[in-house]
N, CA and C atoms as an extended XYZ file, in Angstrom:
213
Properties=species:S:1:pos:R:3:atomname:S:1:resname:S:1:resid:I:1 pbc="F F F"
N       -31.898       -4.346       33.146 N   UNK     1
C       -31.416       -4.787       34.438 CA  UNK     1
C       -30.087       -4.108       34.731 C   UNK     1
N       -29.929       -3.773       35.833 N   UNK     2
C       -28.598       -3.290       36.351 CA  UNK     2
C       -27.690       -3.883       36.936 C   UNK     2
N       -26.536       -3.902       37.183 N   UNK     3
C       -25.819       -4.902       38.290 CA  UNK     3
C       -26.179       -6.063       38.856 C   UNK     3
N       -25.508       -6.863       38.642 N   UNK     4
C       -26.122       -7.843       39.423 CA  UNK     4
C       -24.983       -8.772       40.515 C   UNK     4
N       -24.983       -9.019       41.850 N   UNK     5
C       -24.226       -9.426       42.418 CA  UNK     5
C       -24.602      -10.699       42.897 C   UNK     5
N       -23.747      -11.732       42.951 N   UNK     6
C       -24.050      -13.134       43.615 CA  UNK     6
C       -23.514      -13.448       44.974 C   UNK     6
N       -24.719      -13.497       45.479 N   UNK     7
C       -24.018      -13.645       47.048 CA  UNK     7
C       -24.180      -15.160       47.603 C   UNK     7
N       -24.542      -15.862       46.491 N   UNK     8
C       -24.385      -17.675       47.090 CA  UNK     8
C       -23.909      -18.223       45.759 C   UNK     8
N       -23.167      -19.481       45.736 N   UNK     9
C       -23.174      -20.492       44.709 CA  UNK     9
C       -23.593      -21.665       45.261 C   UNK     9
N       -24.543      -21.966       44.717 N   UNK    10
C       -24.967      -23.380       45.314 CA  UNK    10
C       -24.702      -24.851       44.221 C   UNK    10
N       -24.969      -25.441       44.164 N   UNK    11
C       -24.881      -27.133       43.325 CA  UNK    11
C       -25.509      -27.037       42.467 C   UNK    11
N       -25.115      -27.417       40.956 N   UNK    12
C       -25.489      -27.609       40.024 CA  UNK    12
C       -25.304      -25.853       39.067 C   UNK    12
N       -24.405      -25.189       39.321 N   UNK    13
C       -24.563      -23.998       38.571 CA  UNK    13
C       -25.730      -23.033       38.981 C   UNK    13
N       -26.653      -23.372       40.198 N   UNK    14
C       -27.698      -22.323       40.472 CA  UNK    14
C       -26.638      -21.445       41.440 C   UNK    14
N       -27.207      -20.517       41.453 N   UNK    15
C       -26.897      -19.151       42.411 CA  UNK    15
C       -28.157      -18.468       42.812 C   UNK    15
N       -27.327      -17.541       44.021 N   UNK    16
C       -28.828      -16.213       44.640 CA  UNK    16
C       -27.960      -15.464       44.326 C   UNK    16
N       -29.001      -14.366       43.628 N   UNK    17
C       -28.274      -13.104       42.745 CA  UNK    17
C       -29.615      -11.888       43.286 C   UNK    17
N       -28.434      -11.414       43.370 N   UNK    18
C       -29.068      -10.065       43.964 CA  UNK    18
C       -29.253       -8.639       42.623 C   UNK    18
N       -29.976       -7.976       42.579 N   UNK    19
C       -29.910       -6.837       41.198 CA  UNK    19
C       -31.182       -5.969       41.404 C   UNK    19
N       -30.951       -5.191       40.288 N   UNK    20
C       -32.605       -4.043       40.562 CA  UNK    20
C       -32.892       -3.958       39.333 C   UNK    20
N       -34.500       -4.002       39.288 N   UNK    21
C       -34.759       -4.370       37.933 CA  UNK    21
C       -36.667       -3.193       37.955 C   UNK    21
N       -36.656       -2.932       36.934 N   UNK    22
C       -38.082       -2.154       36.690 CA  UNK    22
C       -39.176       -2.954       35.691 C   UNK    22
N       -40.110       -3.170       36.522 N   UNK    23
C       -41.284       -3.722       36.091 CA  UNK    23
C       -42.625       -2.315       36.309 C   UNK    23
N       -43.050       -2.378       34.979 N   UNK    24
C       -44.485       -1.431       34.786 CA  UNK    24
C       -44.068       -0.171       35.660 C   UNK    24
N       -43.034        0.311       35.676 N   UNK    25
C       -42.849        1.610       35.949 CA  UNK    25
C       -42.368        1.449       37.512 C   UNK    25
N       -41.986        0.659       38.244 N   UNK    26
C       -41.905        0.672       39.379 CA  UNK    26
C       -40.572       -0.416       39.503 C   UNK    26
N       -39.391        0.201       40.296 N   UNK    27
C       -37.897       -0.562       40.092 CA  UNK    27
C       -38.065       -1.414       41.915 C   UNK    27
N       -37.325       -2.426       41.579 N   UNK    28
C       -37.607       -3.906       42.503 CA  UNK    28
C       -36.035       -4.295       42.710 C   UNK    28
N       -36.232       -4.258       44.024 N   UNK    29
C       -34.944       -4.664       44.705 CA  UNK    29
C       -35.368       -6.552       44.406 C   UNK    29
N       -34.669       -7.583       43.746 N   UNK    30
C       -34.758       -9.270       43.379 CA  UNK    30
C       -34.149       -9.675       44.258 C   UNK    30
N       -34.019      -10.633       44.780 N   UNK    31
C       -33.178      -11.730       45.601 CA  UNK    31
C       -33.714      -13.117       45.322 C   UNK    31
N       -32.825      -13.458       43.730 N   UNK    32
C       -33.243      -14.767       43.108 CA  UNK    32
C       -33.059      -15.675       42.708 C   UNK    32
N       -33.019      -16.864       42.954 N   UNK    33
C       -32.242      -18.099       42.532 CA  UNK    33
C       -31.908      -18.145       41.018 C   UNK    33
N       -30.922      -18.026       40.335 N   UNK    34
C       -30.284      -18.150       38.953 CA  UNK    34
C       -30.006      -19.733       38.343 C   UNK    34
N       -30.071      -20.293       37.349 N   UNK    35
C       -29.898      -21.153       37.202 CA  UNK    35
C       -29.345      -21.495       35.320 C   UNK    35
N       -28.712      -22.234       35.261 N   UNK    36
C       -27.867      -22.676       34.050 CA  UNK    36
C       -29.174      -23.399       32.919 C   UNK    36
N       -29.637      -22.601       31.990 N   UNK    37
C       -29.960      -23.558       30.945 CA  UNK    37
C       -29.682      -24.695       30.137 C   UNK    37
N       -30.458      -25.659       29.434 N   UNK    38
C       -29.858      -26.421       28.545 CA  UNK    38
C       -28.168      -25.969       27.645 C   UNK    38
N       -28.796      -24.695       27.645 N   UNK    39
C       -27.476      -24.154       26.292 CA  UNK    39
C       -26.260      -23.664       27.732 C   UNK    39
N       -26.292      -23.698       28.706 N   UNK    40
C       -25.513      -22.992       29.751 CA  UNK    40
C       -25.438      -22.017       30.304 C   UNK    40
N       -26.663      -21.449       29.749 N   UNK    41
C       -26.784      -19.752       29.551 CA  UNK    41
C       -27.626      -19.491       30.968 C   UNK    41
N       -27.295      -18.552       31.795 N   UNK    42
C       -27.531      -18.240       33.215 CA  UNK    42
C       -29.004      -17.222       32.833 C   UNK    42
N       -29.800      -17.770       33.431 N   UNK    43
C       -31.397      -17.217       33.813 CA  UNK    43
C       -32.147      -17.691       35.090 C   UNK    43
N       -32.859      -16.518       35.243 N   UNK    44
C       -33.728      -16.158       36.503 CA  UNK    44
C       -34.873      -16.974       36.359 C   UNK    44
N       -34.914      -17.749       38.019 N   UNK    45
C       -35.857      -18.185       38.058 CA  UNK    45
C       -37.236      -17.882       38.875 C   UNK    45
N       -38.452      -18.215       38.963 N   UNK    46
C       -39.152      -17.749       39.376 CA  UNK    46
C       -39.020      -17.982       41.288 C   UNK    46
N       -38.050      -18.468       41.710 N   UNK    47
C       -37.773      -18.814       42.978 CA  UNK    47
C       -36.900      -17.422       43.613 C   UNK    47
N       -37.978      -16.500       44.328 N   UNK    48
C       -37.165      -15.833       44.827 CA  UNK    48
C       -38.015      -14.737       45.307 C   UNK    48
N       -37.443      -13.528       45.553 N   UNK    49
C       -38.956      -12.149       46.160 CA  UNK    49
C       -38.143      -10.951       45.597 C   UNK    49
N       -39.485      -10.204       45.472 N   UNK    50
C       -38.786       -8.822       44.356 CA  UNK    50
C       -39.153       -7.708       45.559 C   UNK    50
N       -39.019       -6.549       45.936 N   UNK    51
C       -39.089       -6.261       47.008 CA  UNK    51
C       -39.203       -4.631       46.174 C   UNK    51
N       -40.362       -3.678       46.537 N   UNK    52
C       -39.744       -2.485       46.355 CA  UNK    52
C       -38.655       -1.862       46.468 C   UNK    52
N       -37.908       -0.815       45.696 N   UNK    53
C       -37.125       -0.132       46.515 CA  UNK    53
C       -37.378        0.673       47.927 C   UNK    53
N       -38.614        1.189       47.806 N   UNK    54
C       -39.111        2.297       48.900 CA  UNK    54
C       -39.338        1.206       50.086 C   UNK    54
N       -38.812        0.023       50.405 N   UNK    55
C       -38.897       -1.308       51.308 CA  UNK    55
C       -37.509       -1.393       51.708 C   UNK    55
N       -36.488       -1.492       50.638 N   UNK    56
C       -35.358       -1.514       51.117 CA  UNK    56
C       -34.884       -1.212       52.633 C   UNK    56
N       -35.296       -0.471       52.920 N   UNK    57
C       -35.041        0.623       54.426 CA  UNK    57
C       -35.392       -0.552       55.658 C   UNK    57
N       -36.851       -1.226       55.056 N   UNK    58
C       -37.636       -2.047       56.469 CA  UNK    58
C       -36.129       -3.653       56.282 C   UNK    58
N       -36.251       -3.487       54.792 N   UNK    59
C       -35.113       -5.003       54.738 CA  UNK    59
C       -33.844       -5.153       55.543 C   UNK    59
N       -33.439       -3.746       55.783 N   UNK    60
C       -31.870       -3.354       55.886 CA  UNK    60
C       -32.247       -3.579       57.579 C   UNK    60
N       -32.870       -2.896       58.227 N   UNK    61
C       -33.509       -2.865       59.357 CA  UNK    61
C       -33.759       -4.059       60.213 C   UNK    61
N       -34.714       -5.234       59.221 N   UNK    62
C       -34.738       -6.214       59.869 CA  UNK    62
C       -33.623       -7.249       59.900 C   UNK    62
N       -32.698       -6.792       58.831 N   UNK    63
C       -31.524       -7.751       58.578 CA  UNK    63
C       -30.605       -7.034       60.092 C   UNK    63
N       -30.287       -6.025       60.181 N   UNK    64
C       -29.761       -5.758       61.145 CA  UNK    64
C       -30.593       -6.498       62.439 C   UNK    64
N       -31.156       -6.387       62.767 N   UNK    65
C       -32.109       -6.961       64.205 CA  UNK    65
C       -31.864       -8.637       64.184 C   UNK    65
N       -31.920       -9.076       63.142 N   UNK    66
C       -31.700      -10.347       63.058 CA  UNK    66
C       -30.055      -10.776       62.803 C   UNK    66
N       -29.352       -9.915       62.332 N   UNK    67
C       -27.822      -10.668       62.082 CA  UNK    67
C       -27.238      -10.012       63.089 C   UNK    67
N       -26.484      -11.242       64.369 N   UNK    68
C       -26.037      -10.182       64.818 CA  UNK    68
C       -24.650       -9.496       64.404 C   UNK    68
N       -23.938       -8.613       65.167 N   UNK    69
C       -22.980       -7.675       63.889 CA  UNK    69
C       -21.840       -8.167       65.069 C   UNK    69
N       -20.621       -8.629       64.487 N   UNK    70
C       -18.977       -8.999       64.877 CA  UNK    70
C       -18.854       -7.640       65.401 C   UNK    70
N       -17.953       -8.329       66.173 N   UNK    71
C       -16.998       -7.158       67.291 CA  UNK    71
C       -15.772       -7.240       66.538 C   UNK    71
């Protein structure tokens, strides 16, 4: 796994963590809820969407169309 950035903290020690990760030969843009184990130890949960990279482009796109952007 590479980098990983948190762009929410929510209640109870979960977070949305953002990172790029390679499964079976093919690397995945994650956007995934994180959460605190018994021992405290921060792991990924299955709550979230893995997104190609070669997608990235349509994500960035629709995030623009939908957020609008400050003056």
């Amino acid at each position: 796994m590479e980098n990983k950035v948190t762009v929410h903290e929510k209640s109870r020690g979960e977070t949305i963590t953002v990172y790029i990760d390679e499964y079976r030969g093919t690397r995945y843009l994650h956007i995934r809820e994180w959460y605190l184990d018994k021992d405290g130890e921060s792991k990924p949960s299955k709550k979230g969407v893995a997104l190609p990279l070669d997608k990235v482009d349509a994500l960035r796109a629709a995030i623009d169309e939908l957020v609008p952007k400050e003056k």
